[in-house]
MARBARO-525631 format. One record per residue (C-alpha): residue in three letters; x, y, z. Coordinates in pm, whole numbers, padded with zeros to 5 digits, always signed. Layout:
ALAXYZ
...
end
This chain:
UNK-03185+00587-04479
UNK-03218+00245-04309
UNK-02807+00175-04433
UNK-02733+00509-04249
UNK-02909+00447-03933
UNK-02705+00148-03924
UNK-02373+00255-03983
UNK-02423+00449-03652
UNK-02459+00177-03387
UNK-02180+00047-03541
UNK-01959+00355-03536
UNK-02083+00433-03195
UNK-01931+00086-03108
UNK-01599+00123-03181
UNK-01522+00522-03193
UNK-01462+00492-02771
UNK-01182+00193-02819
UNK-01042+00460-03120
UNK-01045+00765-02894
UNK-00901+00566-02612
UNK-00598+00373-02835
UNK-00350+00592-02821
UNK-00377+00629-02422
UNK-00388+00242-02417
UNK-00073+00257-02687
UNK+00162+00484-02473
UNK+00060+00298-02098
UNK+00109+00000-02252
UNK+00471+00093-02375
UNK+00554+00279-02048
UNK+00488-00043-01827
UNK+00548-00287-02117
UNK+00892-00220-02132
UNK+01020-00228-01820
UNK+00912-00493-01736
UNK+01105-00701-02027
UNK+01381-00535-01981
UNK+01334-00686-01636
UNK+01246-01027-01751
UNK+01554-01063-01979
UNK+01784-00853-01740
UNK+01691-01168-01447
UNK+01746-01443-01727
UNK+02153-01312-01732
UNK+02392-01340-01461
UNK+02529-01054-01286
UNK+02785-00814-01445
UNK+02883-00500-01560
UNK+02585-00479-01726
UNK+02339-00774-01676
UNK+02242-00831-02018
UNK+02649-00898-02142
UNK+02682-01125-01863
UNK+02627-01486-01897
UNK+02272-01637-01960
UNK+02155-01852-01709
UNK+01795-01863-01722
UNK+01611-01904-01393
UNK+01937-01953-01225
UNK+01875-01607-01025
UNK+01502-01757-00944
UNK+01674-02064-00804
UNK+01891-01839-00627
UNK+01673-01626-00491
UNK+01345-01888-00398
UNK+01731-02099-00210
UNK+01822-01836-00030
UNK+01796-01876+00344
UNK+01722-01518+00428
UNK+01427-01497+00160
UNK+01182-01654+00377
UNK+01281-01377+00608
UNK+01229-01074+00340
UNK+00874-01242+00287
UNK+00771-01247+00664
UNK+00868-00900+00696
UNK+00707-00755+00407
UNK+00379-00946+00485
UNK+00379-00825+00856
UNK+00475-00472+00770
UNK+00250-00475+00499
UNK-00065-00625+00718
UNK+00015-00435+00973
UNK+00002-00088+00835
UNK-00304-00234+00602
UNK-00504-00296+00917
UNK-00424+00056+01127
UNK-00491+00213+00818
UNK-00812+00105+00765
UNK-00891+00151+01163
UNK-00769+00526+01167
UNK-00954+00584+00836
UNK-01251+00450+00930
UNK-01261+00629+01284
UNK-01120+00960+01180
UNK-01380+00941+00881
UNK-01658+00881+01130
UNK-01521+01189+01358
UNK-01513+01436+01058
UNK-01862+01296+00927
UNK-02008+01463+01247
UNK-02139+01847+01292
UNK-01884+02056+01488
UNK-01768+02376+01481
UNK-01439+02372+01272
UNK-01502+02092+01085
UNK-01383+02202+00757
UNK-01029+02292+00927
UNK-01008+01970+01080
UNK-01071+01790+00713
UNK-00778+02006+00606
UNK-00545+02004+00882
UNK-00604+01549+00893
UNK-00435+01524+00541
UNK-00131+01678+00614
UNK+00056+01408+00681
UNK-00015+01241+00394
UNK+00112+01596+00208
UNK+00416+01631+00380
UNK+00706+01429+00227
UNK+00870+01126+00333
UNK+01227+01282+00522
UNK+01087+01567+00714
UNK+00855+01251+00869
UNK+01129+01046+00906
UNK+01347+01306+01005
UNK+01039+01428+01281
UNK+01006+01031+01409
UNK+01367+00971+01425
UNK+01369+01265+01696
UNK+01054+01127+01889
UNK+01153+00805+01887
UNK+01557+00869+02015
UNK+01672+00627+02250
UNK+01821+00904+02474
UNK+01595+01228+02432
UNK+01360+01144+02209
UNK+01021+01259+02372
UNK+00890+00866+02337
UNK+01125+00753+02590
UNK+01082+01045+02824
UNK+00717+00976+02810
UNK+00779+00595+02894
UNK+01002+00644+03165
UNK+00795+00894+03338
UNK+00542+00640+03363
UNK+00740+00350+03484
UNK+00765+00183+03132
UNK+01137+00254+03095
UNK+01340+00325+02759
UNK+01294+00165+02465
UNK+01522+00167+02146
UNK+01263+00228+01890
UNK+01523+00200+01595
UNK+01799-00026+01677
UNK+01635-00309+01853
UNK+01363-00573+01722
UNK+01093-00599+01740
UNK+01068-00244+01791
UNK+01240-00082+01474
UNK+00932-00351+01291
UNK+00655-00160+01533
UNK+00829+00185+01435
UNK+00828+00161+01114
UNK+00460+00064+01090
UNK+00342+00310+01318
UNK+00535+00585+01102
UNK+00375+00452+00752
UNK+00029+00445+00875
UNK+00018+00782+01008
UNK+00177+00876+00661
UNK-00114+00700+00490
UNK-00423+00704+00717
UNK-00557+01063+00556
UNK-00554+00937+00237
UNK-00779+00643+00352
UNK-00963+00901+00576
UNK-01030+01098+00263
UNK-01188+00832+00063
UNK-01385+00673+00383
UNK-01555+01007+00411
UNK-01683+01017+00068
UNK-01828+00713+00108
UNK-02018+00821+00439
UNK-02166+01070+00259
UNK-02302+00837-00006
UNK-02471+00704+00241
UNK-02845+00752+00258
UNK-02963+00876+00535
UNK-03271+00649+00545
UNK-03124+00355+00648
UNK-02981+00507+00929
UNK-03317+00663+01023
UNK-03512+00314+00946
UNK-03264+00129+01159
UNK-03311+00376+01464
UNK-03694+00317+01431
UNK-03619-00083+01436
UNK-03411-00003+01798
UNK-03114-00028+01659
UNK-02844+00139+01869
UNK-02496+00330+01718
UNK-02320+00009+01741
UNK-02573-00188+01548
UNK-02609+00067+01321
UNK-02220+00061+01232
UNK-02238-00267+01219
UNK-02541-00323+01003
UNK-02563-00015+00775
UNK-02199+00202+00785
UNK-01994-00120+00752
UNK-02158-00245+00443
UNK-02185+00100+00298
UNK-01818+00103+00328
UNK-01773-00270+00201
UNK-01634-00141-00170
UNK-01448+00141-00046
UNK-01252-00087+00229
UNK-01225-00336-00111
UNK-01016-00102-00325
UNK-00844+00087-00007
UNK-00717-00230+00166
UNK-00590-00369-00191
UNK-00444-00031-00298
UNK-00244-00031+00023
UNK-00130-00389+00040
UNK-00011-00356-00338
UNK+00139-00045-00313
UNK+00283-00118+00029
UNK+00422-00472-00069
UNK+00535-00414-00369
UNK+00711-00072-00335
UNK+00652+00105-00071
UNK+01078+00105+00135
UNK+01116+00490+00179
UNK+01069+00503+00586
UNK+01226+00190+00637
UNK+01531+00280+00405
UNK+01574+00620+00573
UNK+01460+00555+00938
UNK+01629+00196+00999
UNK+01798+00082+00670
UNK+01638-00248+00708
UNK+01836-00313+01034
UNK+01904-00376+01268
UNK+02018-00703+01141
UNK+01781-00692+00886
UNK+01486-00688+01103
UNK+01307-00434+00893
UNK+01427-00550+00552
UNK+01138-00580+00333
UNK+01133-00742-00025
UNK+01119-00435-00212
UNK+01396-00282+00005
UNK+01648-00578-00015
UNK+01552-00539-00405
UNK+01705-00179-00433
UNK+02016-00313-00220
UNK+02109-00564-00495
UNK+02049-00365-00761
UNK+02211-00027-00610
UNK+02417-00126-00339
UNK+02553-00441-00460
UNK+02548-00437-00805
UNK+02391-00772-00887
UNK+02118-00650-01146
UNK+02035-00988-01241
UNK+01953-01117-00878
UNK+01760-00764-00844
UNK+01517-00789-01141
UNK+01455-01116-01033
UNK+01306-01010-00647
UNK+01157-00725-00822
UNK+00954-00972-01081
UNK+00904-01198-00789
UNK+00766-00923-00614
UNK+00562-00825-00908
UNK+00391-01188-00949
UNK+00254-01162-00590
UNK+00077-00804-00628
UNK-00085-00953-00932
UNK-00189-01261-00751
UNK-00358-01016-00493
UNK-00485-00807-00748
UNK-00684-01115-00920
UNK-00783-01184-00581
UNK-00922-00864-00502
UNK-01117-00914-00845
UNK-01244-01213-00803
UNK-01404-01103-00451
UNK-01554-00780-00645
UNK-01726-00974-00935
UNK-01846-01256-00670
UNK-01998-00937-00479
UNK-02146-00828-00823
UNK-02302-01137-00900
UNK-02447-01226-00517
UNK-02248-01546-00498
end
């Protein structure tokens, strides 16, 4: 009796990893392999097919990291990245806040805020590009009416870099909206009762209770978006500016898909793309490290 009661601690230890392996198993394979297929595709120099060209080790790292216009790719990617990161996180916060409240319609609003999220990436692109043309684009009417004059949203910097963020955060906010609002609602409404006994006003109370209510949320949303955003996120920019002009708008992950599609050079493109890779992980540690520091109190 005594053996059998302890044979089932033990199998209750280890059946979850067994029920779980296989999952583990086929993830594991699915990102496994790509990315050494990657690894020794960057290792070769570029070809026909990378991996009958010539080995040359980090020679494509060298090349890359030596390249003059790499510095470049990286200050574009981390400006378009913060930069949609941080209106993000300001729409989602504020249109979570506005759908939190009691009003009449509320339920349609929730619905009709994550449509642009829903809606894929050309019909936006294709929508902006006709708002923002530089001749009757409804932008540039607007500007000029009001003394501001026309501006060419798409062909000229720093404006294509403004375009292009505006366009992926109002793709993204709902889905930070979404996940904002859940987190209001965890909420107890006690501490925002206690705190208006205490004299606390709205802004205090934002401040004091909504903010850190909202810490873990903002956590995962504002790494979720910077690695998704850094890492892989091109679509507007490929199909509203290109990366142009003059590579204004070129953003690591997009000059990645130009050498490996455009130009051919799979070695040099594996290479940005692991490059690429490294720094999401580095900001993915980071992120941890922050949530187990929060864990701990430190």
């Amino acid at each position: 009796m005594k053996a059998a009661e302890g044979a089932a601690p033990a199998r209750a230890t280890w059946m979850p990893y067994a029920f779980i392996a296989p999952t583990l198993a086929v993830l594991a394979a699915l990102y496994a392999y790509p990315i050494v297929q990657a690894l020794v595709t960057s290792l070769h120099r570029d070809g026909a097919g990378a991996l009958v060209g010539e080995f040359v080790g980090l020679g494509n790292y060298v090349q890359a990291f030596a390249d003059p216009a790499f510095l470049a790719l990286l200050a574009n990617t981390v400006v378009y990245t913060a930069g949609v990161v941080m209106i993000v996180w300001v729409l989602g916060v504020g249109t979570a806040l506005l759908l939190s409240q009691a009003f009449p319609g509320r339920f349609l609003a929730r619905g009709v805020v994550i449509l642009p999220w829903a809606v894929p990436a050309v019909p936006v692109v294709v929508s902006w590009q006709w708002l923002l043309n530089y001749e009757f684009g409804l932008f540039n009417a607007g500007a000029q009416s009001i003394g501001l004059g026309r501006h060419d949203m798409l062909g000229a910097s720093p404006e294509a870099m403004i375009a292009v963020i505006l366009v992926t955060s109002w793709k993204l906010f709902p889905l930070a909206a979404v996940m904002f609002l859940a987190a209001l609602q965890s909420i107890p409404l006690e501490l925002y009762e206690a705190a208006e006994m205490d004299g606390a006003g709205e802004v205090q109370q934002f401040r004091n209770v909504t903010l850190p209510g909202l810490r873990s949320v903002s956590l995962f949303v504002v790494l979720f978006l910077t690695v998704t955003i850094f890492g892989r996120a091109f679509t507007i920019i490929l199909l509203m500016t290109g990366g142009g002009p003059a590579g204004a708008t070129e953003v690591l992950a997009l000059h990645t898909y130009h050498e490996a599609f455009q130009n051919f050079r799979m070695g040099s493109a594996s290479a940005f793309g692991l490059i690429v890779l490294t720094i999401a992980l580095a900001i993915t540690a980071l992120y941890l490290l922050l949530l187990f520091r929060r864990k701990d109190g430190t």
